[in-house]
N, C-alpha and C positions, 0 to 999 in steps of 0.2 A: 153235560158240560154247559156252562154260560158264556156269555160275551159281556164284559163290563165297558160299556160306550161313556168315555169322559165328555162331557158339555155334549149331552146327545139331543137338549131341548131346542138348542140355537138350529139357526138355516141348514146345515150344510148335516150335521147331527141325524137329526128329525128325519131328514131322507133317507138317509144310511138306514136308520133303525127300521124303516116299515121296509126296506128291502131285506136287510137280515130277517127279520119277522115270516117274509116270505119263502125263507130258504129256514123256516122252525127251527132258530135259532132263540135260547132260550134270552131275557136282555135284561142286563141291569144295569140304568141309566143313573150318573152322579150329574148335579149342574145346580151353578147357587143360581141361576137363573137373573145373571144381569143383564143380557140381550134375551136370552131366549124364554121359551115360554111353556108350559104346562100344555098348552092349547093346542103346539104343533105334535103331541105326541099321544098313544092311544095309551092312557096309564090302567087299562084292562089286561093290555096285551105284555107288560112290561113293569119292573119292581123297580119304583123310581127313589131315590134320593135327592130332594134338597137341600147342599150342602156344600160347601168349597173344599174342594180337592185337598187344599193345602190345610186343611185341619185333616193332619193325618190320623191321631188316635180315633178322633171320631169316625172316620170312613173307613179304619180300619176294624172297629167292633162293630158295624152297619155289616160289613164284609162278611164277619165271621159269625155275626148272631142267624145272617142269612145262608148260613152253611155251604157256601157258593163255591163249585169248583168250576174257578174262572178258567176257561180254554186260552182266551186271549183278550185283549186290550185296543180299545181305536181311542185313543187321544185329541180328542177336537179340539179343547178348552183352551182358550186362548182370552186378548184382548184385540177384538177388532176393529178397534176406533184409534188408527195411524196418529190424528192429530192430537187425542187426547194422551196418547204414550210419550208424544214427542214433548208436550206441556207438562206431565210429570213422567219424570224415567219410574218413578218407583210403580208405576201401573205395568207395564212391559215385564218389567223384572219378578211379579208377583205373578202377574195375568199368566203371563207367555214362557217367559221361564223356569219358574217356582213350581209351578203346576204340574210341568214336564218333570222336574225334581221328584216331586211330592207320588206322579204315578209312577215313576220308576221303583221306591222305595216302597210305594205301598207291592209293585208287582214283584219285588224281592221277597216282599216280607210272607206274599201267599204263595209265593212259588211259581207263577205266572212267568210262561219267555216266550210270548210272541206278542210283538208291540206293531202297531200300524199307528201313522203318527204324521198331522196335517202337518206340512212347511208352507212354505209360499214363496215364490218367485222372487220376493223382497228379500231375498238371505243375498242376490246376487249387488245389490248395486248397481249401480250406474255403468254402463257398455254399450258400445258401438258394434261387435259384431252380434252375431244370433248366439244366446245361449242354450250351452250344453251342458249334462249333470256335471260335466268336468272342469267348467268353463271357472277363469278366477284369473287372476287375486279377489274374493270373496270380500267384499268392503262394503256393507250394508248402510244405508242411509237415513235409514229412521230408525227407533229402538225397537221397534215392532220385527222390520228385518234382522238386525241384532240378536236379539233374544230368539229366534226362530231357529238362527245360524247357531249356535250358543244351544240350543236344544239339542240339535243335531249333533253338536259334538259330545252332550254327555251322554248320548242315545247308544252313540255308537262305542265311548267308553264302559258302557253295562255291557253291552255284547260282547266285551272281551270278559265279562266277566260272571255274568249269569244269563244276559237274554240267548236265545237260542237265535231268533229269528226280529232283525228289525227290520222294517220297509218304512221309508218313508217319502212322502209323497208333496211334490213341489207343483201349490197349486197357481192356476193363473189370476185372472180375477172371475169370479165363480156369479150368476145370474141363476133368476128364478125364483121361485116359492118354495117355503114362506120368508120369503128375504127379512133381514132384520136391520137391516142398513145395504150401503150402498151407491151407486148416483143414479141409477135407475127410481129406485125407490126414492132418494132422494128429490129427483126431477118430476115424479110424478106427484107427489107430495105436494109437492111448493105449487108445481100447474093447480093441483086442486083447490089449493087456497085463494090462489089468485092468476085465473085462466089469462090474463093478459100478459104475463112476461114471465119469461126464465132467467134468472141469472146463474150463470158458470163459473165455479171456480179456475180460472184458469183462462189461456188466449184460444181455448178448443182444440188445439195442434196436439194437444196428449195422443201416443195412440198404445195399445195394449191389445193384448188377448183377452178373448173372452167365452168361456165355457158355459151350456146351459149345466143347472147341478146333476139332473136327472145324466147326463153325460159323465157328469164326474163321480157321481157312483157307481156305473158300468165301469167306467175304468180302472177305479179303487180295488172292486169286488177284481176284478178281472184280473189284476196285479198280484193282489193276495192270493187267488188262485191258482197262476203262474210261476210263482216262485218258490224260490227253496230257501230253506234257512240261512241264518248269514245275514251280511247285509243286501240292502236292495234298496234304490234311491232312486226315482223318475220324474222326470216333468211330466204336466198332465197338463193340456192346452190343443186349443184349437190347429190346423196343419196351413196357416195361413200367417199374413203381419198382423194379425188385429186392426180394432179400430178407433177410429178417431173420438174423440169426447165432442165435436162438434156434432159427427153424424148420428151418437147417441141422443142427444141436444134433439136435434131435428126428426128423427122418427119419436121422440118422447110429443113431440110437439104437435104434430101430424097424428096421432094416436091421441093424445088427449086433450090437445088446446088448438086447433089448427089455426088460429087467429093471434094467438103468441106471437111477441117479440122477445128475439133471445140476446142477451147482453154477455159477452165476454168480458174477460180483466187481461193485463196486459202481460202478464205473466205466464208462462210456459206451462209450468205445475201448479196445480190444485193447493196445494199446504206446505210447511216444510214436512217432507221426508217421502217426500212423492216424485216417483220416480217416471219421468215424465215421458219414455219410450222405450221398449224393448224388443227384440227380437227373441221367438222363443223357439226350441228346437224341439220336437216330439219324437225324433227321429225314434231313440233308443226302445218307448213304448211301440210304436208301429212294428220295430222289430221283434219285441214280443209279441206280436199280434193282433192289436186295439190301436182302432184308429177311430175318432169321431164323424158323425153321421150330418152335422152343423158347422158350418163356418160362425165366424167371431159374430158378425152381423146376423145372421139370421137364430144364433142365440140371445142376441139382444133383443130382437123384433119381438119372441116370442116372448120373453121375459117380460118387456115394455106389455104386449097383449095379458100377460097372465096378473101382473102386479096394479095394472089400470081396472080390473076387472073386480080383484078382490078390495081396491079402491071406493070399489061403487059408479068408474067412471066407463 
C-alpha cells in the first residue's frame, strides 16, 4: 500500500514525509514545486512527481503507469502567500481550491477514501471569543481563508459520497524548518541583509498561535491514528493566547542582530486579509489525547535558533 503526499516538497510536507518514511510507509510525492523544493525531501526514499495536481490526466497516468495502490491521501498543496491571493483571487481559487478539486477526483477516479487535509485557522475570520471547531458564523477574510473554508465543504460533500474517512486539520501558524516563508524567516532575512533595523509590518500588537512543525506532525500523525471513519475536523495549536509579532520582532533581534532598531507601521495587521488576533481553542484534540510539549514562544525561540543557523548566522 502507498501514501500519495500532495505538495509534499513544501515546509510543512517534507516533515510529514520523513516521518511517514519512519513508520515504512511506502510515498509518492506530487508538487509543481512553487515554494517548495527537491532539496527538503530524500528522492532515494520516495517516487516523486513534478507536476500540478490540477493537470489531472497527467497525474492520473503518473498514478497508473506507477501501478500504485494508493491506501491514502495528505493534501498539503495549497497557496501560501495570503497577500499574493488577496492581489489576484484567481491564485486562491487555483492554488487552494482547485487543487482540493483536482485530488478529490483524482482519489475517486483510483478508488482511494481516506483523505487527511491541511486547513487553517484563517477559514474562521475575525472573532472576539476563543475559537472552537464549532465556532461561526464562518466569514473568512482573505481568499486564502475562503478557499480553505470552500475546501472543506467539498471535502465533506465527497464523504457523502465516496470518501470513507475525511480528517481535516485546522492549522495555527506553523514555525521551523525548512520554512519556506513566514515572518520569522522573513525577519531574519531582512536582519541579514541589513543588521541595523527591522521593519514590521504591522503596529506589532498582532498576537496569534504558534506551533513548532515538528509538533504539528505528532499531532497530525496522532489524529489520523485516533480516529475512525467519517468525518473528523480539529484545531491543532499551542494550549496558550499566542504571541505578539512585537515579541517575535525582539527575540529575531536579540538572536540575530542585537544592535537592531525595530520600526513599526501604524496599522494593526500586516496586509489586507490578516487577521490580526485570535483566540484558539485545542480543547477538543487534548481530549483526544495530544497535547503540546512548547508554548507559542518557546516555538518561536527555537524556530528563530534553527532558521538563524541554516542562515549562516
Amino acid at each position: 500500500m502507498s501514501v500519495l503526499v500532495v505538495g509534499g516538497a513544501g515546509f510543512i510536507g517534507s516533515v510529514l514525509i520523513k516521518r511517514l518514511l519512519s513508520e515504512n510507509k511506502k510515498i509518492i510525492v506530487i508538487d509543481k514545486l512553487s515554494l517548495g523544493s527537491v532539496e527538503n525531501i530524500d528522492l532515494s526514499q520516495v517516487i516523486f512527481y513534478h507536476v500540478d495536481i490540477n493537470e489531472f490526466d497527467n497525474v492520473l497516468d503518473l498514478l497508473f503507469r506507477q501501478e500504485a495502490n494508493i491506501e491514502e491521501v495528505w493534501h498539503l498543496a495549497a497557496n501560501s502567500d495570503i497577500p499574493a491571493g488577496v492581489k489576484e483571487m484567481d491564485v486562491d481559487l487555483s492554488d487552494t481550491f482547485m487543487s482540493t478539486v483536482s485530488v478529490l477526483k483524482i482519489m475517486k477516479k483510483i478508488g482511494c477514501k481516506k483523505l487527511y487535509f491541511a486547513s487553517s485557522s484563517a477559514i474562521y475570520g475575525e472573532h472576539q471569543e476563543r475559537l472552537h471547531e464549532d465556532s461561526g458564523p464562518l466569514f473568512p477574510i482573505s481568499n486564502y481563508g475562503a478557499m480553505k473554508l470552500a475546501s472543506e465543504g467539498v471535502i465533506t460533500a465527497s464523504l457523502e459520497s465516496f470518501l470513507e474517512k475525511a480528517t481535516i486539520f485546522r492549522f495555527p501558524n506553523v514555525v521551523g524548518v525548512p520554512a519556506t516563508h513566514g515572518v520569522i524567516l522573513d525577519f531574519v532575512r531582512s536582519l541579514k541583509k541589513d543588521p541595523s533595523q527591522l521593519s514590521v509590518l504591522g503596529n506589532g500588537t498582532q498576537q496569534k498561535t504558534y506551533l513548532h512543525v515538528d509538533e504539528l506532525i505528532d499531532s497530525m500523525l496522532f489524529i489520523a491514528n485516533n480516529t475512525q471513519v467519517g468525518l473528523n475536523y480539529y484545531n491543532i495549536g499551542a494550549m496558550d493566547d499566542g504571541v505578539l509579532i512585537s515579541t517575535i520582532a525582539e527575540e529575531t533581534v536579540e538572536r540575530v542582530a542585537p544592535s537592531a532598531t525595530i520600526h513599526y507601521q501604524d496599522t494593526d495587521r500586516g496586509w489586507v486579509g490578516d487577521v490580526p488576533k485570535f483566540l484558539y481553542s485545542v480543547d477538543k484534540l487534548a481530549q483526544l489525547g495530544w497535547e503540546p510539549k512548547c508554548s507559542s514562544l518557546q516555538a518561536v525561540v527555537k524556530a528563530v535558533d534553527q532558521i538563524a543557523f541554516l542562515e549562516g548566522l
